[in-house]
C-alpha positions in Angstrom: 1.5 5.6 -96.4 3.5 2.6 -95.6 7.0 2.0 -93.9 7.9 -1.4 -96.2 6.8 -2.5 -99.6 4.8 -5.6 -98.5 2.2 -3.3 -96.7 2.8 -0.7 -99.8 2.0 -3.7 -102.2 -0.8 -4.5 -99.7 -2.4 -1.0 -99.8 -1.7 -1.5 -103.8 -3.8 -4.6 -104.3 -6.5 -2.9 -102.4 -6.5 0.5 -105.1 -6.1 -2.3 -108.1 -9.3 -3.6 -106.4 -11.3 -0.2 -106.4 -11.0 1.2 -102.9 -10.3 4.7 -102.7 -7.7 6.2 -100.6 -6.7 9.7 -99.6 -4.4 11.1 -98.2 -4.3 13.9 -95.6 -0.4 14.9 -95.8 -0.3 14.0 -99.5 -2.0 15.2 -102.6 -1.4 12.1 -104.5 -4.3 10.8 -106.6 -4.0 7.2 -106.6 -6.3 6.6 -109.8 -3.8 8.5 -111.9 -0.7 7.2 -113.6 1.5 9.6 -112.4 0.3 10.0 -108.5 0.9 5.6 -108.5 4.2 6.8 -109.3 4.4 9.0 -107.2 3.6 7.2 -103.9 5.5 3.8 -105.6 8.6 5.8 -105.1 7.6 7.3 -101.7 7.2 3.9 -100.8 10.9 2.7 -102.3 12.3 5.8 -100.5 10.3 4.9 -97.2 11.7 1.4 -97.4 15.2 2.1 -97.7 15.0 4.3 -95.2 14.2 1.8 -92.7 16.7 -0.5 -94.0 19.0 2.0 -93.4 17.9 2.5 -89.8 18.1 -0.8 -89.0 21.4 -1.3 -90.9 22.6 2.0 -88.4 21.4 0.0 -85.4 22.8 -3.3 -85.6 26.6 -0.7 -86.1 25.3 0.8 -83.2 24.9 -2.6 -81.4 28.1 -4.7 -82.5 30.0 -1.4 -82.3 29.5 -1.6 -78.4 30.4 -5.2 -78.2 32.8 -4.6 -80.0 34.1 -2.0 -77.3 33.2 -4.7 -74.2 29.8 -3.4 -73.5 26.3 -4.9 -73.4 23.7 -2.5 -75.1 21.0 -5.0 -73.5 19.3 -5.3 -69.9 21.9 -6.6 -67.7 21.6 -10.3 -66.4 20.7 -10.8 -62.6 23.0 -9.6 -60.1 24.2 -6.6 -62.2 21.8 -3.4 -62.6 20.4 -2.1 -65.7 22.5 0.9 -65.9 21.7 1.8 -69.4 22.3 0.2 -72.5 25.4 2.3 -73.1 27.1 2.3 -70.2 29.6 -0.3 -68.9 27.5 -2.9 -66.4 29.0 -3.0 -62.7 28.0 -5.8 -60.0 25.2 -5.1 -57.9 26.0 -5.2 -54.2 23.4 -6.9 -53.0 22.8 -9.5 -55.9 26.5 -10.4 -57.4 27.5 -12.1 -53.5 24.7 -14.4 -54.1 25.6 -15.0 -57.7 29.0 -15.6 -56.8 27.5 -17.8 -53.6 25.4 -19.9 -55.8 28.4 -20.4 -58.4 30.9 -21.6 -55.8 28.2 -24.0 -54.1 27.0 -25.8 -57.2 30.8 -26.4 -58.3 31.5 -28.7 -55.3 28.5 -30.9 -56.7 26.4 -31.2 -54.3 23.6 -29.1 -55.1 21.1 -29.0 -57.8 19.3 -26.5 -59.6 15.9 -27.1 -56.8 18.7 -27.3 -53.9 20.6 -24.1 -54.5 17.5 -22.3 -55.5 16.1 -23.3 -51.9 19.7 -22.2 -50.2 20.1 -19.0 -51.8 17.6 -16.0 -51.4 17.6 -14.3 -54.8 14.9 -12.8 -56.7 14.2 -11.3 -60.0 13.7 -8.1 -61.3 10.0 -8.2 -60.6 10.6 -9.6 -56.7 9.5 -13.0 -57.6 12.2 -15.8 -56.5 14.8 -16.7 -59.5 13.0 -20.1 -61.3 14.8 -23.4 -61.7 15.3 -22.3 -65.3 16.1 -18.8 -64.3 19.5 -20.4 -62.4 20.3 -22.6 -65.1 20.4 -19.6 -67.1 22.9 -18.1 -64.4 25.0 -20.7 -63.9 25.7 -20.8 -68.0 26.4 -17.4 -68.6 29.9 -16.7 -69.5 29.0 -13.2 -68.7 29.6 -13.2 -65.3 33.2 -14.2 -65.6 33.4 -11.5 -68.8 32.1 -12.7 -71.7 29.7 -11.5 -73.6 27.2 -14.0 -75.1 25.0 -13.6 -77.7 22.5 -16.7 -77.6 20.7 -16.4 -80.9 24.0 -15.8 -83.1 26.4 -17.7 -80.2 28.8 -14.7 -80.7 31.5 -13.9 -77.7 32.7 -10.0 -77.3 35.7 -9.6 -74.4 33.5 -7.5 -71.6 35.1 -4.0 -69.5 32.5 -5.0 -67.1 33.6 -5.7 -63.8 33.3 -9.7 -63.3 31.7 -11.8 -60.3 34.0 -15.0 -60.5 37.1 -16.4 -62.3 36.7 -18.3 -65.8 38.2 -21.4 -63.7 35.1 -21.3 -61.2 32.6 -20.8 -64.8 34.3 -23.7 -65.8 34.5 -26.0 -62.9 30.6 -25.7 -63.1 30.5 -26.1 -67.0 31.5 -29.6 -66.0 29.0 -30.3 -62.9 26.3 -28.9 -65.6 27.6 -31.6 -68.1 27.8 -34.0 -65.9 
């Protein structure tokens, strides 16, 4: 009847309250003592299950990071092989990428300029954004790092990379100024 205990507490208030439930899967009798019980600790059960699933996921997850490979969709200019399998450079997209990487460290482009210069779209077809290269051109992923933005933990990659840390870095410091 409910997969945490805030929508089992929820569905609680509204029996304490006088609205009648039933069950089709369950024989539990809500107005009783005993079938309360009952579904309090289907409810407990149900919960740590999920806890447990999502405990099981997030091994799953850092367990491949921790082996070098990104369970997520692959950033532009790699395809999205599948969540388990190692990431290699797309043939088409990882020249520009390395194109774009190598311009923009001599300086004399901009975000507008070398978006304008270089003809690479997105996964929908649409032409990468402003924001979409800044997002490029910071992503230690594409010299083999794995980044994870929201916890800012780094994994060594297997993937195959499309430029050398030093050109990453040389364009670390045209990005900072």
């Amino acid at each position: 009847s409910a997969r945490n205990l805030r929508d089992w507490a929820d569905l609680a208030d509204l029996i304490d309250a006088g609205i009648e439930f039933h069950f089709a899967a369950d024989g539990l009798n809500l107005n009783t003592r005993s079938g309360r019980l009952s579904a309090d600790i289907q409810a407990v059960v149900a919960a740590d299950y999920i806890r447990n699933l999502s405990e099981e996921a997030r091994k799953g997850f850092y367990g491949r990071l921790k082996q070098g490979i990104y369970p997520l969709r692959a950033p532009t200019g790699y395809p999205n092989n599948g969540g388990g399998k190692v990431k290699t450079p797309d043939p088409e997209r990882a020249p520009i990428i390395a194109k774009a990487f190598k311009l923009y460290a001599t300086g004399e482009y901009t975000l507008r300029t070398l978006r304008e210069a270089l003809p690479l779209t997105s996964r929908d077809g649409k032409p990468v954004s402003i924001v979409g290269w800044s997002k490029i051109l910071n992503n230690p992923f594409y010299y083999g790092l794995i980044r994870l933005r929201k916890t800012g933990e780094v994994f060594e990659g297997i993937h195959s990379p499309i430029i050398s840390r030093e050109l990453f870095e040389e364009v670390q410091g045209v990005l900072s100024g």
